[in-house]
C-alpha atoms as one frame of an Amber mdcrd trajectory, in Angstrom:
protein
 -19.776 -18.504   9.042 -19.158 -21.977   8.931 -18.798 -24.392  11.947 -15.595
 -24.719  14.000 -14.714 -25.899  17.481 -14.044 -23.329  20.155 -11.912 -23.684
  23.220 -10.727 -21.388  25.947  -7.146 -20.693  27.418  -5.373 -19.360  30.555
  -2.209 -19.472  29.976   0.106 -19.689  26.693   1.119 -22.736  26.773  -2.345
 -24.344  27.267  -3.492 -21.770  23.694  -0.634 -23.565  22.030  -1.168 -27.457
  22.999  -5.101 -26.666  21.983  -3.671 -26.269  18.307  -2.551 -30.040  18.847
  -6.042 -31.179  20.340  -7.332 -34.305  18.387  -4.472 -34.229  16.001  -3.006
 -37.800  16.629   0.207 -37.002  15.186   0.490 -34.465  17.960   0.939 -31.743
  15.046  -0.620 -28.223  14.949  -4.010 -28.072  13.097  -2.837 -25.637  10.278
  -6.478 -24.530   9.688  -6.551 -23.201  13.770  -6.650 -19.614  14.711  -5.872
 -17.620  18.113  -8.540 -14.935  18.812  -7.687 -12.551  20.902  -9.593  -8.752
  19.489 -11.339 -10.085  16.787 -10.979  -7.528  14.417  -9.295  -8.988  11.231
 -10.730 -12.827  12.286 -14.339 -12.779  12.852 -14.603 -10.426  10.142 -12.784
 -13.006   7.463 -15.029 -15.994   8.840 -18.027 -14.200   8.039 -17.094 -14.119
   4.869 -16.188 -17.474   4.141 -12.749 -16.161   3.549 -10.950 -17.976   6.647
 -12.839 -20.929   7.563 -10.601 -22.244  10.949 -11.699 -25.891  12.122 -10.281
 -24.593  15.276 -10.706 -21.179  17.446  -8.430 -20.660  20.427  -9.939 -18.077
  22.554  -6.687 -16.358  24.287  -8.174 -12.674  25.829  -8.172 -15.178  29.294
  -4.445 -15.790  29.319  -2.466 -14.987  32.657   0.837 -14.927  31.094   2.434
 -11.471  32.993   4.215 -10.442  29.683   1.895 -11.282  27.159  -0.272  -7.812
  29.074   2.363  -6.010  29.953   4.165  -2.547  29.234   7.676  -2.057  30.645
  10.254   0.560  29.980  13.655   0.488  30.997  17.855   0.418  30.249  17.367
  -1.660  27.738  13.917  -0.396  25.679  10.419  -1.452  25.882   9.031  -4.538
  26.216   5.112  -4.837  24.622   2.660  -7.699  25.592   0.825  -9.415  22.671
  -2.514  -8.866  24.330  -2.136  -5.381  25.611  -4.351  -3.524  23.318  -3.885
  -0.727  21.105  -5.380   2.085  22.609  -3.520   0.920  26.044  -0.385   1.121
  24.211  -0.903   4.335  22.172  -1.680   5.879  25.875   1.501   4.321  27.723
   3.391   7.975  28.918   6.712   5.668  28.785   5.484   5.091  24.688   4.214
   8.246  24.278   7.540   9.902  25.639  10.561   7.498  24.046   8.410   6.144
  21.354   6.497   8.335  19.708   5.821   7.121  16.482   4.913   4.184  18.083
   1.938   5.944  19.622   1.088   7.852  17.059   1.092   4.853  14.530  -1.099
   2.859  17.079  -3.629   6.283  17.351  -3.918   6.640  13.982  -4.437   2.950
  13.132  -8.449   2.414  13.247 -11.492   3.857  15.418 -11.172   4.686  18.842
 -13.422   1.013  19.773 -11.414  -1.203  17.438  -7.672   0.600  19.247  -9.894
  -0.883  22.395 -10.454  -4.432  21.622  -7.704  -5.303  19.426  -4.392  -6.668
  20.686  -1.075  -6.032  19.448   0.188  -9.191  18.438  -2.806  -9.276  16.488
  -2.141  -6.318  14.208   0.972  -7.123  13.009  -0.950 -10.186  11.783  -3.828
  -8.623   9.929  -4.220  -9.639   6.599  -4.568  -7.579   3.399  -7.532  -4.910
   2.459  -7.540  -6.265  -0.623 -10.974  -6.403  -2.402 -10.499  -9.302  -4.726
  -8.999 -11.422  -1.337 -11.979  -9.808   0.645 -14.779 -10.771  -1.733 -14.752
 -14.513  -2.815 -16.828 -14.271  -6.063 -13.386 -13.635  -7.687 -12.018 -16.768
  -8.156  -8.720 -15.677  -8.664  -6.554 -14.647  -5.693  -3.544 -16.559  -4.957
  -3.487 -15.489  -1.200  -6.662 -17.158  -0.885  -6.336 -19.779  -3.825  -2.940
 -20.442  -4.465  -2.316 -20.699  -7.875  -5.773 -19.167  -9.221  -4.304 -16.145
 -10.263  -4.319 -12.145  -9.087  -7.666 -10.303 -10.526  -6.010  -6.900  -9.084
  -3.561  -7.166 -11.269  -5.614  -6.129 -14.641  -8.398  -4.819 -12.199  -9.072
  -2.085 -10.104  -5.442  -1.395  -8.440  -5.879   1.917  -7.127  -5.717   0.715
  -3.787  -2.732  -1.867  -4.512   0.986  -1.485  -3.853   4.158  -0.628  -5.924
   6.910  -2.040  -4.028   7.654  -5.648  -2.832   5.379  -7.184  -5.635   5.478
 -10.516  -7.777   3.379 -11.186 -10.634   1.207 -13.202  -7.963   0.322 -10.725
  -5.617   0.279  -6.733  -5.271  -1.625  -6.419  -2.306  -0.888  -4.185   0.204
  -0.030  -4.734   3.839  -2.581  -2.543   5.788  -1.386  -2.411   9.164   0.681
   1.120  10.539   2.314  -0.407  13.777   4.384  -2.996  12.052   6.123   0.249
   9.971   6.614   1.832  13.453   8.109  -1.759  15.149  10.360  -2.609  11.756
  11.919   1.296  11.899  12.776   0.598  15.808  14.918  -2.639  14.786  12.147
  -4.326  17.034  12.237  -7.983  17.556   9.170 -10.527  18.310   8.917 -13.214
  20.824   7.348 -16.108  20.184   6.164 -19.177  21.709   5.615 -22.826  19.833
   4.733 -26.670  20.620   8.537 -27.256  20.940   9.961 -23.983  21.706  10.336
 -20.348  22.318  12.653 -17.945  20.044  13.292 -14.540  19.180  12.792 -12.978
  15.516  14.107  -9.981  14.072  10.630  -8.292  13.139  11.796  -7.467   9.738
  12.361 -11.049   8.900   8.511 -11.647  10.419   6.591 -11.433   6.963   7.780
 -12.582   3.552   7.123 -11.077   0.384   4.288 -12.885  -1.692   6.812 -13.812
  -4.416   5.550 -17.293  -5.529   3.667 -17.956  -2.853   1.805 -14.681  -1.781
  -0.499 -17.422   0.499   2.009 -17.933   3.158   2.398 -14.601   4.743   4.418
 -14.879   7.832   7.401 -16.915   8.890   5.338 -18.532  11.612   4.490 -22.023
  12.035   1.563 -23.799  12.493   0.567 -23.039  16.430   2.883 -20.560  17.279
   2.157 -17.414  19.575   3.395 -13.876  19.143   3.740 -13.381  22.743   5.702
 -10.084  23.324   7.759  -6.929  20.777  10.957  -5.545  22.080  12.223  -2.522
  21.208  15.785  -1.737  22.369  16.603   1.648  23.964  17.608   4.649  21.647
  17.668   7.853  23.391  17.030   9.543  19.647  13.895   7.632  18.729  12.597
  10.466  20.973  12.650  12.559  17.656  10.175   9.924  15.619   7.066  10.402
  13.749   4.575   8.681  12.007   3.125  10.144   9.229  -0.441   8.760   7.483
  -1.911  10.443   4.253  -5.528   8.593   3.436  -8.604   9.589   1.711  -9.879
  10.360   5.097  -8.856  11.203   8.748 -11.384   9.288  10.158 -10.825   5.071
  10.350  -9.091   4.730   6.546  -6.376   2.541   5.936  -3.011   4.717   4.152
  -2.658   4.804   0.640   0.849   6.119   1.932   2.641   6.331   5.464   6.455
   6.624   6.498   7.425   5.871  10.149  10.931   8.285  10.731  13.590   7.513
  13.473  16.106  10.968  13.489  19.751  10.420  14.906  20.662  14.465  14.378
  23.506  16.369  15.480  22.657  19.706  14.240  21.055  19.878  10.900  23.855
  16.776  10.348  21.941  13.208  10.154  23.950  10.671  12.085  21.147   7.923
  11.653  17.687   7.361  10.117  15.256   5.160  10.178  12.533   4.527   7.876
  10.228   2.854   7.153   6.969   2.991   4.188   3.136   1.674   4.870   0.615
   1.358   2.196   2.819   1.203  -0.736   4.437  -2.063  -0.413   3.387  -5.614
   0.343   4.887  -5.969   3.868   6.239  -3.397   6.199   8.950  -2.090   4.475
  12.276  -0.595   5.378  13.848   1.970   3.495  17.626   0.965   3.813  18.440
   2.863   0.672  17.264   5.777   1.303  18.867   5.869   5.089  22.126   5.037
   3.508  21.363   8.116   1.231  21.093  10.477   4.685  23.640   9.281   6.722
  26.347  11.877   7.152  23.940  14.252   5.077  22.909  17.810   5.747  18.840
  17.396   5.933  18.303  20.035   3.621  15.892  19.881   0.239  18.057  18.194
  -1.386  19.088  15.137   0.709  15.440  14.072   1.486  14.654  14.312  -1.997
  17.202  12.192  -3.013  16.690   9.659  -0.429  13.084   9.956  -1.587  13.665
   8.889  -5.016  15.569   6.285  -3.786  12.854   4.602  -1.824  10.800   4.561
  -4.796  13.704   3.806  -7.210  12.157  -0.526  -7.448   8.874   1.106  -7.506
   6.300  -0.865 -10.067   3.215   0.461 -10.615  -0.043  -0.382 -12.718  -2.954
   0.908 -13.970  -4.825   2.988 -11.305  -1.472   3.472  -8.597   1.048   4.553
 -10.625  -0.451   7.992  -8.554   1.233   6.437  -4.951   5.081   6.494  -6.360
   5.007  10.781  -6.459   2.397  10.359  -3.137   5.443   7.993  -1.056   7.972
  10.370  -2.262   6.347  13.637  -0.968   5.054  11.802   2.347   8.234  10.316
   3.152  10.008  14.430   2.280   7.211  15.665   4.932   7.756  13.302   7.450
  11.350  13.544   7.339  10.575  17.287   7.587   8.603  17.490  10.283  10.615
  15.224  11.849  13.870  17.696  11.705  11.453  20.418  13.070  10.389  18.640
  16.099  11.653  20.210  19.382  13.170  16.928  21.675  14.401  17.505  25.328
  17.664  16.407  25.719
């Protein structure tokens, strides 16, 4: 780990103006980091992947809604630093959000769920080996312009959908397929201002630049997710199929919102983790429900229709068939599930 300077924060806006410390231009560093869990960060410093001249210490922040967890007439607010397994736990989640909770449970180990924070997750960066391990040379997340070894490598663990001939790594993170099938949107606080952002329009595809991940700038604070009210999200799922059930990150997931009257869909949500390269929302294959009987035939069409972009490689081309017959099964189980009126 190499050296950086370390500060402290109570409240938000002292964690942003700390970005602007020394700077004489009064600019964000762009090299400084919040830390609030930990559990992507210190692990990337270690090794030598992220090496921040600055570390902004925020678990001290006093901020009432960047720790809080409200329900009410118009959905549920979620703090930045309330943490996972606080979340996952909320009865007012657990009851009008379920795949929330369940995406959050199934996420990582019960100790990482404890430390790590929300607005943190929906930040974590890629799994990816070759961005992981910097004896490759050639990753343009972490070298722009040096080139993608994944994608004449070892790919099994690389994505199919939302990929550029610079990057096919996947996004690893569950919640962020749970917030972007609510509609969610993300607060978030800056050196000049404060504004609201759809959470689908939060990360960008790697295209050309797989190195810039997020439409953040330099210093700004996720401080809050809101999720508007929607009495049917009560029938929602998230489903996760990994090599293991114990702490493994998906090779395919689908978060399911069902609007039903009868066996008739009136709205669905969805939304695909570890095949793609950001959270990704299904629009074509809701479109494909709407008005539908959810019988065989429906989700399998809507199925193929997630997948119909689909490009795989060498060692994945395995995940196109896997996303298909998750997202049929979650859409499934879904249907099945017996909500209170």
């Amino acid at each position: 780990m190499r050296p950086f300077q370390f500060s402290r924060a109570d409240d938000a806006k002292s964690a942003i103006m700390a970005h602007t410390a020394g700077n004489e231009s009064g600019a964000p560093h762009t090299t400084s980091q919040y830390l609030a869990g930990g559990t992507t960060l210190l692990d990337l410093m270690k090794l030598d992947v992220l090496q921040p001249a600055r570390v902004v210490d925020i678990n001290r922040l006093q901020d009432g809604d960047l720790t809080k967890v409200e329900f009410g007439t118009k959905g549920l607010h979620l703090g930045a630093m309330v943490r996972m397994s606080e979340a996952a736990d909320h009865p007012d989640v657990v009851w009008n959000f379920p795949v929330i909770a369940q995406a959050l449970d199934l996420a990582a180990s019960a100790q990482i769920r404890n430390m790590a924070a929300l607005g943190g997750n929906v930040l974590q960066r890629t799994r990816c080996t070759y961005f992981r391990d910097t004896s490759y040379s050639n990753c343009n997340k972490r070298s722009p312009g040096s080139g993608c070894a994944a994608l004449e490598g070892i790919n099994r663990s690389h994505v199919v959908l939302g990929t550029s001939e610079q990057c096919i790594a996947a996004y690893p993170g569950d919640f962020a397929q749970a917030l972007i099938a609510l509609d969610a949107q993300v607060e978030v606080s800056g050196p000049s201002r404060k504004r609201m952002v759809e959470f689908a329009k939060l990360h960008r595809l790697p295209g050309e630049a797989p190195h810039l991940e997020t439409t953040l700038a330099p210093g700004e604070l996720i401080t809050a997710f809101h999720i508007p009210a929607a009495p049917f999200a009560r029938r929602s799922l998230f489903l996760k199929i990994r090599d293991r059930e114990s702490y493994e990150f998906a090779l395919a997931s689908a978060a399911v919102v069902l609007d039903l009257d009868g066996d008739t869909v009136r709205q669905a949500r969805i939304a695909l983790g570890g095949v793609a390269t950001v959270p990704w929302r299904a629009r074509g294959a809701e479109d494909r429900l709407k008005g539908k009987k959810l019988d065989g035939q429906a989700m399998k069409a809507a199925a193929d229709d997630a997948f119909a972009q689909a490009k795989p490689h060498e060692h994945n081309k395995f995940k196109i068939e896997l996303g298909k017959r998750t997202l049929v099964r979650a859409l499934r189980q879904a249907a099945s599930l017996e909500v209170p009126a």
